[in-house]
N, C-alpha and C positions, 0 to 999 in steps of 0.2 A: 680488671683493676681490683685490688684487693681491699680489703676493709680493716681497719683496727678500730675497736671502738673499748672504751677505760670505764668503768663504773666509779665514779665521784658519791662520794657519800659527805657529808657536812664539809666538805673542802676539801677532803683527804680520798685519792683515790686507794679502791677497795677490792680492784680487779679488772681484767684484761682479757680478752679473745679475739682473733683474728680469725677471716675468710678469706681464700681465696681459690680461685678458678684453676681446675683441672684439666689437664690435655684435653679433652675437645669442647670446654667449656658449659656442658651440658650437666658438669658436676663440680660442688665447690667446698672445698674440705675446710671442715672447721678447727684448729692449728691454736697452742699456745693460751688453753683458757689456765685461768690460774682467777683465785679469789683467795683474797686472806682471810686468817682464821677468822677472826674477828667478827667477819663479813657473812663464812659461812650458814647455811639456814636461813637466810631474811631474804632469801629472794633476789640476792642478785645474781648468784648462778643460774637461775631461770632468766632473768633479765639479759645478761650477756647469750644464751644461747637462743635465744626470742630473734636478738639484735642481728646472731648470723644469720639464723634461717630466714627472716626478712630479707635481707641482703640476697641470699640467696634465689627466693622465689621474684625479687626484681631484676635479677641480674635473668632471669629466664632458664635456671638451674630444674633437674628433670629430680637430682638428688644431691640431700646433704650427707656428706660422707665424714666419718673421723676415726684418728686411732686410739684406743688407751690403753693403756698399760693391764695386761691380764688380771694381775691379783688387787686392782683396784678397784675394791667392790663398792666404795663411797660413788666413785664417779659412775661405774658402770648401773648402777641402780638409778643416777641422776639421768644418764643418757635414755635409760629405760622407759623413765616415768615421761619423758620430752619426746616420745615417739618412734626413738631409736630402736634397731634392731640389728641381729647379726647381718654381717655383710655378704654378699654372696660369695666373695673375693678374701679370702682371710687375711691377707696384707704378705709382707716379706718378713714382717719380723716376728720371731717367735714369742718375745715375751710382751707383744701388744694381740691384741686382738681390735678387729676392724669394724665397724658399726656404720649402721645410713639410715636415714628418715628420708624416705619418696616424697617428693615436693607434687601438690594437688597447685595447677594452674590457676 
C-alpha cells in the first residue's frame, strides 16, 4: 500500500511525497517530492523525507530507494545530508542517477 503524505503549512499546502513498495517488497521508492519555493529551507524537505522513510521502516522495508535527476545538485546534497547514498544499481535512465538509504530494523 502506498503512502502520500502533503506538508500544510498555515493552511496552505507547501509540499508533496510519496512511497511506495517495490517488486518484492523488501524496498520502497521514495517518488514525486516536490516543496515550493517559499517552503524551501524550513524544514519541510526533511519533514516530507522523515514521513517516507518511516513509512518505510513500518512497512518492513530492508531499503529506501529513489531517483533524481543527475545535475541536481540542490536535491542530491538534500538526499546526502538524510543518509542517502549511491545505489548499487544506477537505474535505466541516463540523466537520473539512483540513491538508497539501508533501513536499520
Amino acid at each position: 500500500m502506498p503512502t502520500n503524505v502533503v506538508a500544510v503549512v498555515d493552511g496552505v499546502a507547501v509540499g508533496q511525497v510519496s512511497g511506495t513498495h517495490v517488486d518484492d517488497e523488501q524496498r520502497v521508492e521514495l517518488i514525486s517530492l516536490w516543496v515550493a519555493p517559499g517552503a524551501r529551507g524550513s524544514g519541510v524537505t526533511d519533514a516530507l523525507v522523515t514521513a517516507v522513510t518511516d513509512y518505510a521502516r513500518r512497512a518492513g522495508a530492508s531499503v529506501l530507494r529513489l531517483s533524481v535527476r543527475r545535475f541536481n545538485a540542490r536535491a542530491i546534497e538534500l538526499y546526502k545530508r538524510t543518509s542517502f547514498g549511491p545505489a548499487d544499481d544506477p537505474g535505466d535512465e541516463p540523466t537520473e542517477i539512483a540513491m538508497h538509504c539501508p533501513l536499520r530494523p
